[in-house]
C-alpha atoms as one frame of an Amber mdcrd trajectory, in Angstrom:
protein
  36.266  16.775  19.084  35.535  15.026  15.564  33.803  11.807  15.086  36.519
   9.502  14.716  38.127  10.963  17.948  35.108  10.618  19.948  34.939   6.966
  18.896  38.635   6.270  19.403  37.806   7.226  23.105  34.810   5.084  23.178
  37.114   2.192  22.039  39.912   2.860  24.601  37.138   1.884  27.416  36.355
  -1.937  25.661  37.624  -5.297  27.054  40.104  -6.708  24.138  37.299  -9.203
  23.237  34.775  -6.194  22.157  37.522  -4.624  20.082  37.794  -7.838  18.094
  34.305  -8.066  18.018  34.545  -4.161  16.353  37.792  -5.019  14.624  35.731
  -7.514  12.784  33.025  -5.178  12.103  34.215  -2.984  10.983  36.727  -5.254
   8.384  33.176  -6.112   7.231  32.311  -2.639   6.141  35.504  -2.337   4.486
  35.949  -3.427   1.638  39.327  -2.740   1.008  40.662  -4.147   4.059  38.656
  -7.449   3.468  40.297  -7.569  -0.247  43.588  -6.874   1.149  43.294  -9.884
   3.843  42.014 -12.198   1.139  45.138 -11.478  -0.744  47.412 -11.841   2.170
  45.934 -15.164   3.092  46.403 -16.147  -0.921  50.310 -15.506  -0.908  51.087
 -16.937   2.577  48.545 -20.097   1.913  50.761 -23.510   2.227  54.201 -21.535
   2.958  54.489 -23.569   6.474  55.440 -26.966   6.556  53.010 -29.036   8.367
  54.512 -29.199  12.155  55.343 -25.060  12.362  51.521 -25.142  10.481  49.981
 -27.067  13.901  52.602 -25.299  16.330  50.969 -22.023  14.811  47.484 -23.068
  15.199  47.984 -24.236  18.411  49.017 -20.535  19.663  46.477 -18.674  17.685
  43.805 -21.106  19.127  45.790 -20.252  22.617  45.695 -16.128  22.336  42.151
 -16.343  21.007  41.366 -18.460  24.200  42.998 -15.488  26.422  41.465 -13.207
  24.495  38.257 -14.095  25.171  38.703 -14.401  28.898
């Protein structure tokens, strides 16, 4: 079994709210991927007008709430 397989079966055994805690880890060590959200956020910053903007805060603040339960 190789590394990444071994820890792929580690992760399969964590509660959702440890893999964000390791999803956000590990975003941390990567550069790229932390680059690559930056520019996401950059291009979809201010594309929602301000009532779909709270409606979609509202349900991330909602799934974030579930997730951590």
């Amino acid at each position: 079994m190789t590394l990444v397989e071994s820890i792929t079966n580690d992760l399969r055994e964590l509660p959702n709210s440890k893999l964000v805690e390791v999803a956000r880890m590990v975003r941390e060590l990567v550069p790229e991927a932390s680059r690559r959200q930056r520019e996401a956020l950059g291009k979809s910053f201010g594309c929602l007008d301000d009532e779909t903007a709270r409606v979609f805060e509202d349900a991330l603040a909602e799934s974030r709430h579930i997730s951590d339960s």
